[in-house]
GUKE-944591 format. One record per residue (C-alpha): residue in one letter; x, y, z. Coordinates in Angstrom, 3 decimals, always signed. Layout:
REM GUKE-944591
PT,resn,x,y,z
PT,a,X,Y,Z
...
***
This chain:
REM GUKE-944591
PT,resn,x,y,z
PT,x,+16.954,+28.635,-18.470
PT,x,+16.031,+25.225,-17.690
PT,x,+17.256,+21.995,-16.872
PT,x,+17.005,+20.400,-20.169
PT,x,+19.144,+23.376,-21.609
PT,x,+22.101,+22.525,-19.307
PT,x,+22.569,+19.580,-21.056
PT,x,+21.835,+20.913,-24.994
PT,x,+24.112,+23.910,-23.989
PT,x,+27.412,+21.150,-22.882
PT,x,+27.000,+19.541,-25.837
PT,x,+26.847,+22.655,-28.042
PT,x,+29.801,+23.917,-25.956
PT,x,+32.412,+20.994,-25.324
PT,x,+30.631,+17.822,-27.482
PT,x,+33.598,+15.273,-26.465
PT,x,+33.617,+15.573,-23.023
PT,x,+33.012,+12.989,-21.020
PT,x,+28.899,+13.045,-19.459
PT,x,+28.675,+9.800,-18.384
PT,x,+30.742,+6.717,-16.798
PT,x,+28.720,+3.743,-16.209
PT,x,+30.743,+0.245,-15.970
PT,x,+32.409,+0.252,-19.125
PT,x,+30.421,+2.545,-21.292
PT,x,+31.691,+5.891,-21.590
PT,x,+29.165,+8.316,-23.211
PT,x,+30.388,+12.203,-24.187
PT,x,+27.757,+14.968,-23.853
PT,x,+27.742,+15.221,-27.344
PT,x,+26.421,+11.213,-27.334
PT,x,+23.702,+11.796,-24.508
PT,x,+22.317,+14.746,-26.369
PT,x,+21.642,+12.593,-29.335
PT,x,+20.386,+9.830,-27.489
PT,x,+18.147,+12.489,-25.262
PT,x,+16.446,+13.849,-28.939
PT,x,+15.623,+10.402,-30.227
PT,x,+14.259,+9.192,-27.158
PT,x,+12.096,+12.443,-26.476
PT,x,+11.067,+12.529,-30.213
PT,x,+9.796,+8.633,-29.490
PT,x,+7.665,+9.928,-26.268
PT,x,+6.044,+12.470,-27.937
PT,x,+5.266,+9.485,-30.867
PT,x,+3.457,+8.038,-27.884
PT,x,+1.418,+10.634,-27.136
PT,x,+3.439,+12.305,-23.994
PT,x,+3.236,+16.457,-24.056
PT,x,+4.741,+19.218,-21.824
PT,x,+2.907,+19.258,-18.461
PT,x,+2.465,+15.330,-18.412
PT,x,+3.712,+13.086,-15.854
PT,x,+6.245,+10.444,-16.502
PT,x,+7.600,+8.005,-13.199
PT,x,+11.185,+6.573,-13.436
PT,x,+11.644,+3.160,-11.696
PT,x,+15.209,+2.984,-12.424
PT,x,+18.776,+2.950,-10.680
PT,x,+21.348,+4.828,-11.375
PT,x,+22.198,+4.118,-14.634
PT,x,+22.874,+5.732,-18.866
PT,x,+19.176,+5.116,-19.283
PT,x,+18.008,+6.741,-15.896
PT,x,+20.153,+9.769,-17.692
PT,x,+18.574,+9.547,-21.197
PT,x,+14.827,+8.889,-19.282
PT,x,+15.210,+12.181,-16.704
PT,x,+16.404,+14.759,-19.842
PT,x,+13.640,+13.309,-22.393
PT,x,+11.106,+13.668,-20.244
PT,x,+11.944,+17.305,-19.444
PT,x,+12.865,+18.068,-22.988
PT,x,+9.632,+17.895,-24.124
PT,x,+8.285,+20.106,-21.102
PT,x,+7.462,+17.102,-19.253
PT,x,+7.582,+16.275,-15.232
PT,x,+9.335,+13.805,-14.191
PT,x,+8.478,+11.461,-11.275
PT,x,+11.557,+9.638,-10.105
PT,x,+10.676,+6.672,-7.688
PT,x,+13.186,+4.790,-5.387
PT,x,+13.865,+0.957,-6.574
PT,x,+12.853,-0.416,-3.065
PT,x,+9.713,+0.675,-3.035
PT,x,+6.845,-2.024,-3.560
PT,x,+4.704,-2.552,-5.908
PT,x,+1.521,-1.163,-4.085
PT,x,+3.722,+1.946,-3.048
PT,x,+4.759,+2.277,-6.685
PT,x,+1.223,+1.640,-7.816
PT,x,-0.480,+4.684,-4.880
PT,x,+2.427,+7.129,-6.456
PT,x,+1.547,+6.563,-9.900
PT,x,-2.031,+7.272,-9.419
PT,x,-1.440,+10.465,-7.387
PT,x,+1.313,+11.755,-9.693
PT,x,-1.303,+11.233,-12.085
PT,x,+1.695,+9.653,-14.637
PT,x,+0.711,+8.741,-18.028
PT,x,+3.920,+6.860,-18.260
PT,x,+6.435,+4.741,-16.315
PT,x,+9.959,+3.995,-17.954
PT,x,+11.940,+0.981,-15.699
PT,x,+15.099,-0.833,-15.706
PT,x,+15.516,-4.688,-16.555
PT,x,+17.318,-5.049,-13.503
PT,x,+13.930,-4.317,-11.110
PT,x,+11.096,-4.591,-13.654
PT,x,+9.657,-7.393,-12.424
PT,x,+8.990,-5.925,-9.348
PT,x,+5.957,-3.724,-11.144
PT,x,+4.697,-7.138,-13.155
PT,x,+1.659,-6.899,-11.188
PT,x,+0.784,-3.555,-12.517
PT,x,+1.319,-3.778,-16.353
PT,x,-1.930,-3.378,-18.463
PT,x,-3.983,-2.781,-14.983
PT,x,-4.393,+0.981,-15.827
PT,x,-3.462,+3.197,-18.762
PT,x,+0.081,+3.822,-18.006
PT,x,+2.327,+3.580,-20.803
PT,x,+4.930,+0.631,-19.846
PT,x,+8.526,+0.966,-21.127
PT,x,+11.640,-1.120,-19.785
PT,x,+15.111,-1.198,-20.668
PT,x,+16.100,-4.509,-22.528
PT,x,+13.584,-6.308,-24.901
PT,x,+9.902,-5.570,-24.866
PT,x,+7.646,-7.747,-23.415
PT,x,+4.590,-8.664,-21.779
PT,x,+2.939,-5.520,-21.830
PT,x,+6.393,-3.391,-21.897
PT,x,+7.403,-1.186,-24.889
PT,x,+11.703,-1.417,-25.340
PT,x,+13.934,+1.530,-24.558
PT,x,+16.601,+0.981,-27.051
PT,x,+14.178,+0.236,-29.341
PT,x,+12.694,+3.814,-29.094
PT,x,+15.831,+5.582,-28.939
PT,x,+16.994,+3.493,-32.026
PT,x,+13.739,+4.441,-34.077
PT,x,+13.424,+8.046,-32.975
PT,x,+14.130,+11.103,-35.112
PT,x,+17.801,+12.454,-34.332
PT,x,+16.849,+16.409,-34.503
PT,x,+17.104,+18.877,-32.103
PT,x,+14.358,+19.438,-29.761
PT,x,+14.150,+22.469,-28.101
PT,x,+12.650,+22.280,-24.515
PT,x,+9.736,+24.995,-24.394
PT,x,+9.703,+24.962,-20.479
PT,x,+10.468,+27.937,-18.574
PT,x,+11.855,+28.951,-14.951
PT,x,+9.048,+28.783,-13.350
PT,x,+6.831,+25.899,-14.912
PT,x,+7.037,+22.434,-13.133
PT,x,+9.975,+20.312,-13.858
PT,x,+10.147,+16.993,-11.021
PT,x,+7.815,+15.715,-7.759
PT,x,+9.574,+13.805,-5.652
PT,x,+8.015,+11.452,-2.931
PT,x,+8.779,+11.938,+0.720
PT,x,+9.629,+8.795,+2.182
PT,x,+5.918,+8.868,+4.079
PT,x,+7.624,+8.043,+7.882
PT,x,+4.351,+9.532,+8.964
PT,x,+1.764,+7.765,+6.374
PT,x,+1.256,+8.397,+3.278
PT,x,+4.118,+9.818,+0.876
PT,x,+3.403,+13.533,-0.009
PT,x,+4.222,+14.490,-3.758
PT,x,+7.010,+17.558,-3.678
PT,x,+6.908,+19.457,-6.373
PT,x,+9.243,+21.709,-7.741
PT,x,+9.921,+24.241,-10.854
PT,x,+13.127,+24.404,-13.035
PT,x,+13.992,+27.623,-11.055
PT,x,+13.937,+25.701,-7.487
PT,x,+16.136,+22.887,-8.674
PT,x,+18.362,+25.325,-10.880
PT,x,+18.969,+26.917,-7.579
PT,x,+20.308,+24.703,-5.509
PT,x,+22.525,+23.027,-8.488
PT,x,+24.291,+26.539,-8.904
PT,x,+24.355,+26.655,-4.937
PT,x,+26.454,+22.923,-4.544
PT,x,+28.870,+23.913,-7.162
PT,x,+29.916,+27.266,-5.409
PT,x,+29.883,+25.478,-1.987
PT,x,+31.653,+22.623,-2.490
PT,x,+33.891,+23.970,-5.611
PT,x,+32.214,+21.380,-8.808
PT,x,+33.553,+22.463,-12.087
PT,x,+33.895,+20.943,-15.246
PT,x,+36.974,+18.729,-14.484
PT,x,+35.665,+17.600,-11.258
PT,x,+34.241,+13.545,-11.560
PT,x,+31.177,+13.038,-9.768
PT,x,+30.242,+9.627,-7.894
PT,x,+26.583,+8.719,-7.475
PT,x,+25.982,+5.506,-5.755
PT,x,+23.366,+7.232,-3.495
PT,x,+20.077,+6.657,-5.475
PT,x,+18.776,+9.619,-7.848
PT,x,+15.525,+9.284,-6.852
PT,x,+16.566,+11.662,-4.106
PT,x,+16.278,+14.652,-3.854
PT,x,+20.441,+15.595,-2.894
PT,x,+21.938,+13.256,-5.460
PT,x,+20.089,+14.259,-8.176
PT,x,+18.990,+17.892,-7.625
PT,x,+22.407,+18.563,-6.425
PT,x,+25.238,+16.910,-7.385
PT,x,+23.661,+15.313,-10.830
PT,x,+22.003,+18.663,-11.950
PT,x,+24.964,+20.381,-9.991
PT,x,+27.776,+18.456,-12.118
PT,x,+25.720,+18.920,-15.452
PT,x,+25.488,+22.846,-14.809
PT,x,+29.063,+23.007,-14.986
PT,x,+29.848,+19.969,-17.533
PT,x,+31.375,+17.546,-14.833
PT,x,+32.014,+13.748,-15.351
PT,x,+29.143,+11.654,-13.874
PT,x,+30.328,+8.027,-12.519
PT,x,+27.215,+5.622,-12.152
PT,x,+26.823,+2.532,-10.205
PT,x,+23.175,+1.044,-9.456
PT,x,+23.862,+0.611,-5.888
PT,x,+25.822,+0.654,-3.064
PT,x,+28.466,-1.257,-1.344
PT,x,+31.870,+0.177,+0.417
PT,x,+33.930,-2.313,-2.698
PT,x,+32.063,+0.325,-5.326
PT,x,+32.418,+3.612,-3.495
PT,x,+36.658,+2.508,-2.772
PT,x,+36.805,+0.881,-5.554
PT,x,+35.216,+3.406,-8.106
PT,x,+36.520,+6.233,-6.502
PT,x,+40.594,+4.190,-6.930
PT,x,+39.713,+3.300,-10.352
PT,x,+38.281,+6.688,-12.016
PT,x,+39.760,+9.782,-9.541
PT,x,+36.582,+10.828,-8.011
PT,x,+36.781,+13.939,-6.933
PT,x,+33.179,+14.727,-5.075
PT,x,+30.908,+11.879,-3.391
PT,x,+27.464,+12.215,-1.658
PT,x,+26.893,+9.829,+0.736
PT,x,+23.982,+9.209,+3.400
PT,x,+25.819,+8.413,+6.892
PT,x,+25.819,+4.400,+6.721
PT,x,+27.404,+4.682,+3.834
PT,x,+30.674,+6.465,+5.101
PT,x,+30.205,+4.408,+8.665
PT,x,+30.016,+1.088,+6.750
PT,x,+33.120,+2.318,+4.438
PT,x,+35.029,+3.363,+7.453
PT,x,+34.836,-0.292,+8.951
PT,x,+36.014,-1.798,+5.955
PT,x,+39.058,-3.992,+6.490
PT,x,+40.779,-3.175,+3.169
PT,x,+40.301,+0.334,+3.754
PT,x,+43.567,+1.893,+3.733
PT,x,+44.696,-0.485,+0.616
PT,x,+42.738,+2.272,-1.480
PT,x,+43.975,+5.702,-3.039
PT,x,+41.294,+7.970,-2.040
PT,x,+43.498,+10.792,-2.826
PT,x,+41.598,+11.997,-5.584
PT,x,+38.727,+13.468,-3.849
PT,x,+38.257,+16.633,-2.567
PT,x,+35.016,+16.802,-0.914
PT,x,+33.149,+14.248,+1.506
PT,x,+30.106,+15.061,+1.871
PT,x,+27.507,+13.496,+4.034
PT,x,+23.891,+14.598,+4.928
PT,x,+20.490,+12.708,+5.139
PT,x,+20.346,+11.297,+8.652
PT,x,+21.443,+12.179,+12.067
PT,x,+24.908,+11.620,+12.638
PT,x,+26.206,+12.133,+16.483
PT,x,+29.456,+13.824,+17.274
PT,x,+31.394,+10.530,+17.985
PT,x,+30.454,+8.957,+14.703
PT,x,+31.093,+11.887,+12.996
PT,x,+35.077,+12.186,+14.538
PT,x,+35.063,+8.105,+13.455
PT,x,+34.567,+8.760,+10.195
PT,x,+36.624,+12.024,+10.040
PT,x,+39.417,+10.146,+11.049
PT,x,+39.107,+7.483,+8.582
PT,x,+38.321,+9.800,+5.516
PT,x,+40.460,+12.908,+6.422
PT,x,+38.622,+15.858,+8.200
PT,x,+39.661,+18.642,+6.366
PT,x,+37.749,+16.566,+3.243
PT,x,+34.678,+16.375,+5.441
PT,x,+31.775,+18.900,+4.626
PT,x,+28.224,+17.953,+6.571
PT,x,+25.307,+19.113,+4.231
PT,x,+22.084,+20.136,+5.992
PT,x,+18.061,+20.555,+4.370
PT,x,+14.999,+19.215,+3.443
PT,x,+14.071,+17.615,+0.165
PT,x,+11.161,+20.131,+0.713
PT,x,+13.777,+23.074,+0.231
PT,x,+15.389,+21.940,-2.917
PT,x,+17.398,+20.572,-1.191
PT,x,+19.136,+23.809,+0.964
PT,x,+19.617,+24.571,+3.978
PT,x,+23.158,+24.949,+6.435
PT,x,+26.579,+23.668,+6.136
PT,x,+29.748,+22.837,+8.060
PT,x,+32.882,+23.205,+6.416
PT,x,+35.686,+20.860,+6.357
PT,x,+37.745,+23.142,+8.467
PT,x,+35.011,+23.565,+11.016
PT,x,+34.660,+20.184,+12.052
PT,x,+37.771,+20.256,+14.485
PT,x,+35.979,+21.868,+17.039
PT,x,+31.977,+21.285,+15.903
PT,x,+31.932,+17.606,+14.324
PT,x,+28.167,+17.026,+15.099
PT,x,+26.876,+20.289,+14.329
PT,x,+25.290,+21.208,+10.707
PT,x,+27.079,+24.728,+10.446
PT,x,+26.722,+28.119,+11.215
PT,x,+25.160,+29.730,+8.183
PT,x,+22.797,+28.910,+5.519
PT,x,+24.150,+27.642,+2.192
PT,x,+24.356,+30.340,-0.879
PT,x,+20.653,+31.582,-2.164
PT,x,+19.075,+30.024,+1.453
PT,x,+18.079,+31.813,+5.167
PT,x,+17.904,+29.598,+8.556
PT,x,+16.826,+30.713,+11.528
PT,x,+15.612,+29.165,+14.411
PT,x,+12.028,+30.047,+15.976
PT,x,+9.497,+29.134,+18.772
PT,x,+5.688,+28.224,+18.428
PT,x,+4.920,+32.174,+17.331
PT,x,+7.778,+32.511,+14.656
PT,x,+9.803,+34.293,+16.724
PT,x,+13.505,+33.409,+16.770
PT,x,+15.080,+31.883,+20.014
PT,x,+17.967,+33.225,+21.853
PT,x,+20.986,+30.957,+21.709
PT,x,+21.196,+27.819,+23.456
PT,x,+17.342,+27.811,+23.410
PT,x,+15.596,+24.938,+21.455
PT,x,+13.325,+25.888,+18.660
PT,x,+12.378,+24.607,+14.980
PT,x,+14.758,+25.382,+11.998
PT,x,+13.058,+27.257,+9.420
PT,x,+14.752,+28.057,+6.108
PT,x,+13.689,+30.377,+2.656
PT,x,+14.848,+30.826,-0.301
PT,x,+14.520,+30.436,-3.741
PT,x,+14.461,+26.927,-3.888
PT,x,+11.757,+25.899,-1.282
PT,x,+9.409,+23.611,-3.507
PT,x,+6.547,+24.875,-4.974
PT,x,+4.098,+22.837,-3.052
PT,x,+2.884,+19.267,-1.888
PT,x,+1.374,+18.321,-5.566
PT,x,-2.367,+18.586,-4.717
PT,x,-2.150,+18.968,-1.501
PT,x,-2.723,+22.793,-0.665
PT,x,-3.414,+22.206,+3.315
PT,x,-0.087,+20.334,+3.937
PT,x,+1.614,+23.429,+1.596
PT,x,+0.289,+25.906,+4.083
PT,x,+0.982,+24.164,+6.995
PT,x,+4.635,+23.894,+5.716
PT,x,+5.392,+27.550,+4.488
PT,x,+4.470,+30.366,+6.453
PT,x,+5.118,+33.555,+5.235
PT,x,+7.852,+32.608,+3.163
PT,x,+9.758,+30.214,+5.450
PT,x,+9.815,+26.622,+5.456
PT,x,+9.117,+24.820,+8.483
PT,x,+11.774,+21.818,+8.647
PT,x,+10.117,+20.083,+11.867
PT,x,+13.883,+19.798,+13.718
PT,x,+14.201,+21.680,+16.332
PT,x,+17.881,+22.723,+17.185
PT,x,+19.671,+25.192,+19.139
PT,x,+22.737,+27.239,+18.591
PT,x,+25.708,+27.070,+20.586
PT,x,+27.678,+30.122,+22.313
PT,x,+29.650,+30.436,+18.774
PT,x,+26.111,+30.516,+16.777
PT,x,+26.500,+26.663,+15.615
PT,x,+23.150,+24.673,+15.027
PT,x,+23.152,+21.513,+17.044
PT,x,+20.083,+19.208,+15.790
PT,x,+18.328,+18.060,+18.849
PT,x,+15.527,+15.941,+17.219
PT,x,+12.424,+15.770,+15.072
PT,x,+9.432,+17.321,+16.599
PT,x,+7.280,+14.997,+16.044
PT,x,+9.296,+12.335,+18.277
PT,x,+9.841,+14.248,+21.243
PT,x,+8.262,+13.076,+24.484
PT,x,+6.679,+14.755,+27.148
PT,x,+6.890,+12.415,+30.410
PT,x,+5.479,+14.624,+33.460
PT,x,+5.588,+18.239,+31.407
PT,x,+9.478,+17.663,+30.619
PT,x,+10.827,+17.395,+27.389
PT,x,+12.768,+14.190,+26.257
PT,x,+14.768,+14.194,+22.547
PT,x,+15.169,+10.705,+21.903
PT,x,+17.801,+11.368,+19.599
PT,x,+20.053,+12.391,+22.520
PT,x,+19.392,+9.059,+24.147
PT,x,+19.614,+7.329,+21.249
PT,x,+23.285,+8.842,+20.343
PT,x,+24.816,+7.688,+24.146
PT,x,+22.854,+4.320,+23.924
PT,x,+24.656,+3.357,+20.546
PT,x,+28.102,+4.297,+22.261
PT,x,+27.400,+1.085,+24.089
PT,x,+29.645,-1.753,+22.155
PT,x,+26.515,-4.107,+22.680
PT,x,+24.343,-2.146,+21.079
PT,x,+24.573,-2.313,+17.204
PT,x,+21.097,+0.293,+17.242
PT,x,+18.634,+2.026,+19.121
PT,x,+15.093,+3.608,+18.761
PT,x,+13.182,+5.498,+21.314
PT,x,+9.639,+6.205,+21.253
PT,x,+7.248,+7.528,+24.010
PT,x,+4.880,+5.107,+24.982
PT,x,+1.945,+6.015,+27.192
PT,x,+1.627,+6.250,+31.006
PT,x,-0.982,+6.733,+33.289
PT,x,+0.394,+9.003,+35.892
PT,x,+3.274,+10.583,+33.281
PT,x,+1.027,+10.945,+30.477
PT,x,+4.155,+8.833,+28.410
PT,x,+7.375,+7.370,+29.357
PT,x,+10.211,+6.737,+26.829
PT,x,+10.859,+3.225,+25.829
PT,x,+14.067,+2.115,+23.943
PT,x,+14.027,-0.416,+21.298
PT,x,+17.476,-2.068,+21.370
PT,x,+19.134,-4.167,+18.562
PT,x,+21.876,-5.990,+19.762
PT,x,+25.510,-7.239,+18.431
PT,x,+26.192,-9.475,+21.711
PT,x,+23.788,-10.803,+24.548
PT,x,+23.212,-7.664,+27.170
PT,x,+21.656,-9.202,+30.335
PT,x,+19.427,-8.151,+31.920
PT,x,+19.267,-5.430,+29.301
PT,x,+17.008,-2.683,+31.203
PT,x,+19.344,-2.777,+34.189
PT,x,+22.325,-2.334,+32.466
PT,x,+21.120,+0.321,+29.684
PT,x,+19.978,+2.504,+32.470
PT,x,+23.415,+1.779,+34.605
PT,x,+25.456,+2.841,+31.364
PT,x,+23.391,+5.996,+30.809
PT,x,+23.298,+6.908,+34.239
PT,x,+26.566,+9.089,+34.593
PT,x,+25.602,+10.149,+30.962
PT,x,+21.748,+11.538,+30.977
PT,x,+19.960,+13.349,+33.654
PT,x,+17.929,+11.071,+35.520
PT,x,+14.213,+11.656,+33.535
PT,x,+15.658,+11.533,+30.214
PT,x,+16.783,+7.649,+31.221
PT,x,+14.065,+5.201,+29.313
PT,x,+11.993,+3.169,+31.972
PT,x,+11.658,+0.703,+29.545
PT,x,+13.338,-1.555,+27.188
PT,x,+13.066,-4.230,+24.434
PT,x,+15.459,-5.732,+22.517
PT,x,+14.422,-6.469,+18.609
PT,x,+15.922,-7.897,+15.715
PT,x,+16.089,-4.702,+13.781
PT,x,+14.652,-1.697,+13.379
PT,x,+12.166,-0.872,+10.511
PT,x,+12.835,+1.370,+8.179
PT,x,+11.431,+2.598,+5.225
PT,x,+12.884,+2.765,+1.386
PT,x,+15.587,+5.619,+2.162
PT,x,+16.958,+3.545,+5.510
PT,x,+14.863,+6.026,+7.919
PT,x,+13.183,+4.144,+11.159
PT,x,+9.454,+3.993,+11.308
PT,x,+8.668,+5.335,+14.395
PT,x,+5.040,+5.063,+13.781
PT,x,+5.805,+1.143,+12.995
PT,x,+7.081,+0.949,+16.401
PT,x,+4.505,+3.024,+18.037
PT,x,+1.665,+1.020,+16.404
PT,x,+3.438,-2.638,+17.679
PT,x,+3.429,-0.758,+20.994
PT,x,-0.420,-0.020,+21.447
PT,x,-1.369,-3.372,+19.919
PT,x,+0.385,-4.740,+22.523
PT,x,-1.023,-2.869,+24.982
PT,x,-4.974,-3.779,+23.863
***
C-alpha cells in the first residue's frame, strides 16, 4: 500500500463521491484521479522520476491536492513548505531537500520572484505562465489521461517536512509511506473518520497533523475534504454552518480566537463531532474557556511530534471534566509513551521526566542528517524534548520544553508554569520567559510581557499577582514589556530571538 493508492482505490471504489470542497468547486474522487494522472504524466514529461524531490509552496487548495498525489504517483517525495515562510527560508529548504521542482499558488508566488531562473529548479505556478513559471492548468490540460500506477512501496520515502527551526536551522523530517499510512489509519479509529464524515482544513497542510492526519486520514476512508487557504474564526463558523463539518483540527489560537468571537452563538455548530486541538501548549484555564464555548464532550486534545508521524497521547472528550490541561493517559493506537530520566529509565509518578514515544510511525530520519537522527531515537524510542509528569490517576501533565527550563541557584524553573498564571492576568494579552544570566545564580528568569492595558510599574505588580500563586524562586526577578512576541511561521515564540536581544543588550 501507499498513499497514492488511497486515492486510485476511492475512485475505483465510489467515483462520485465527493473528494474535494473548495469555495464553489466541488470535485468527486473520480475527477481528482483524472486530474492526478494528467498532471503526473506532465511531470514525468519534465523530466521528474520516483525518488526526486518536488517542494509545494501552496495553501490549502484543489491544486495543493492534485500537486501532493502527482508527485507521489510517480514515486516521487514531496516537500510541502508553509506559505509564510520567506524567500531565503524557502530558498535554504530547496537546496537541502535537494528539489528538482517547486509547484506554487498564484495567490503567494510572488513571494519566490527572487528565486526563479537562479538555480535549476523547475518553476510551475497555478494561473498563467510567466516569467520563468511553467502553468498548472496548462499541464494538467495537456497531459495524457491514463492510469498511472504508483511503483512506491511501504517502506520507500514518500514526504520531508521542515521543523519550524525554533532552535536554528529547520531540520528536514523524513518519512516513508508506511509512517504516514500509520498514523492516518490511527486518527480515523481515534476520533471515528469514515467515509461520510466532512473534513475541515483551514490549519495549513504543510503540517505535519493536518495533512498526515486528517487529509491522508479522511482520504483512507473516502471522507469529504473542505478547503479554505487560511484562517479566520468567519471561515471555521462559517464553513463549518454552511457544509456540516463534522471533524476540525485546529492549533489552540484558533479555537481561543473562535471562542471570543461576538457572533459566536449565531452559528449551528451542531454538525461536528470532534474538536480537536493540539500543536501548542494550552493551560488548564484556557482549555475549560474553550470547552465551554465549543461543548466539552466534543473536545479531544491530540498530543505528538511531527517527528513521530504525528503520534503520540490523547485525552478524550469525556476526560476533560476532571483533566482539561492534561494530554491523556495512554498513547494513541500503533504508538508507546513513557516517561524517563537522563538514563532511560522511567520515572515514578508525579516525578518530572522527558516523554518518549515508539511506534511505527516515528520518521525515518532527519534527511541527511544522521547525528541529529541518533540523538533523537534511542533504541527505538523517540525523544520528544517535553518533560511531563503523571498525576496520581497516571495523566501526563506537560511541564515544559527542555530546552527552556532554567536553573537559577541549582533549582529548576518551567517557564511554562509561569507563563500559564502570568497570562491569567487581564493586563496581560502574552507572556514569554527566558533565563537570562546571573552572576551569583548562574541565571535568573526574566518575563517578557505584552500588554492589552498600561500595568504600572509592571515588575512590582507581576510579582505581587504571582505571589500567592508561585513559590517564591519560581517568581521572575525581572521584567520587560514588548510589543509582541516573535514567532516563527507555525505561530511558535522564538525563544532564542529573545535570548539573543537579551545578551546584545547585555555587551
Amino acid at each position: 500500500m501507499n498513499i497514492s493508492e488511497l486515492l486510485a482505490r476511492n475512485a475505483r471504489k465510489f467515483p462520485d463521491k465527493t473528494a474535494i470542497i473548495d469555495g464553489e468547486t466541488e470535485l468527486s474522487y473520480a475527477e481528482v484521479d483524472r486530474a492526478v494522472n494528467r498532471l503526473a504524466s506532465s511531470l514525468e514529461r519534465l523530466g521528474i522520476r520516483r525518488g526526486d524531490k518536488v517542494a509545494l509552496y501552496m495553501p490549502n487548495t484543489t491544486e495543493f491536492v492534485f500537486a501532493y498525489f502527482a508527485v507521489l504517483r510517480l514515486g516521487s517525495v514531496v516537500v510541502p513548505i508553509n506559505v509564510r515562510l520567506t524567500a531565503a527560508e524557502v530558498q535554504y529548504i530547496l537546496g537541502h531537500s535537494e528539489a528538482k521542482m517547486l509547484i506554487a499558488h498564484d495567490l503567494v508566488h510572488q513571494a519566490l520572484t527572487s528565486l526563479v531562473g537562479g538555480s535549476d529548479v523547475i518553476w510551475i505556478k497555478t494561473g498563467s505562465a510567466e516569467g520563468g513559471w511553467l502553468s498548472l492548468a496548462e499541464l494538467i490540460d495537456s497531459g495524457d489521461p491514463r492510469e498511472i500506477v504508483c511503483p512506491a512501496k511501504e517502506d520507500d520515502e514518500a514526504t520531508i517536512l521542515y521543523t519550524s527551526g525554533t532552535t536554528g536551522r529547520p531540520k528536514g523530517v523524513l518519512f516513508t509511506h508506511r509512517n504516514i499510512i500509520t498514523v492516518a489509519d490511527m486518527i480515523v479509529i481515534e476520533t471515528k473518520i469514515d467515509r461520510q464524515s466532512r473534513l475541515l482544513h483551514l490549519m495549513p497542510l504543510s503540517h505535519s497533523a493536518p495533512l498526515h492526519l486528517f487529509f491522508v486520514g479522511g482520504t483512507y476512508v473516502g471522507a469529504t475534504h473542505v478547503l479554505a487557504p487560511a484562517f479566520s474564526p468567519d471561515a471555521l463558523l462559517g464553513l463549518v454552518e454552511r457544509h456540516k463539518i463534522t471533524h476540525f483540527f485546529g492549533a489552540p489560537v484558533a479555537y481561543l480566537l473562535t471562542a471570543k468571537h461576538p457572533r459566536f452563538e449565531d452559528y449551528d455548530l451542531s454538525s461536528v463531532c470532534c474538536w480537536m486541538y493540539g500543536g501548542g501548549p494550552l493551560s488548564r484555564e484556557e482549555v475549560r474557556f474553550i470547552a465551554s464555548r465549543f461543548g466539552a464532550r466534543r473536545m479531544m486534545c491530540l498530543y505528538g511530534l511531527t517527528e513521530a508521524g504525528p503520534n503520540g497521547t490523547y485525552l478524550a472528550p469525556e476526560e476533560h471534566a476532571e483533566k482539561a490541561g492534561s494530554v491523556g493517559k495512554y498513547a494513541a493506537l500503533h504508538c508507546e509513551v513513557a516517561i524517563v530520566d537522563e538514563q532511560g529509565n522511567e520515572v515514578a509518578p508525579g516525578e518530572v521526566g522527558e516523554i518518549v514515544l515508539r511506534g511505527e510511525s516515528v520518521m525515518k530520519g532527519y534527511y541527511k542528517d544522521e547525528e541529529k537522527t541518533n540523538e533523537a531515537i534511542k533504541n527505538g524510542w523517540l525523544y520528544t524534548g517535553d518533560l511531563a509528569r503523571r498525576d496520581e490517576d497516571g495523566y501526563i501533565w506537560i511541564i515544559d520544553r527542555k530546552k527552556d527550563v532554567i536553573i537559577s541557584g541549582g533549582v529548576n524553573i518551567y517557564p511554562k508554569e509561569v507563563e500559564d498564571v502570568l497570562r491569567t492576568h487581564p493586563a496581560i494579552a502574552d507572556v514569554a520567559v527566558i533565563g537570562v544570566p546571573h552572576p551569583e545564580w548562574g541565571e535568573t528568569a526574566k518575563a517578557f510581557v505584552v500588554l492589552n492595558e498600561p500595568l504600572e510599574p509592571l515588575a512590582e505588580e507581576c510579582k505581587r499577582f504571582l505571589s500567592d500563586k508561585l513559590a517564591g524562586y519560581k517568581i521572575p526577578r525581572l521584567y520587560e514589556a514588548i510589543a509582541e512576541l516573535p514567532r516563527n511561521a507555525t505561530g511558535k515564540v522564538l525563544k532564542q530571538v529573545l535570548r539573543a536581544r537579551e545578551t546584545a543588550a547585555q555587551a
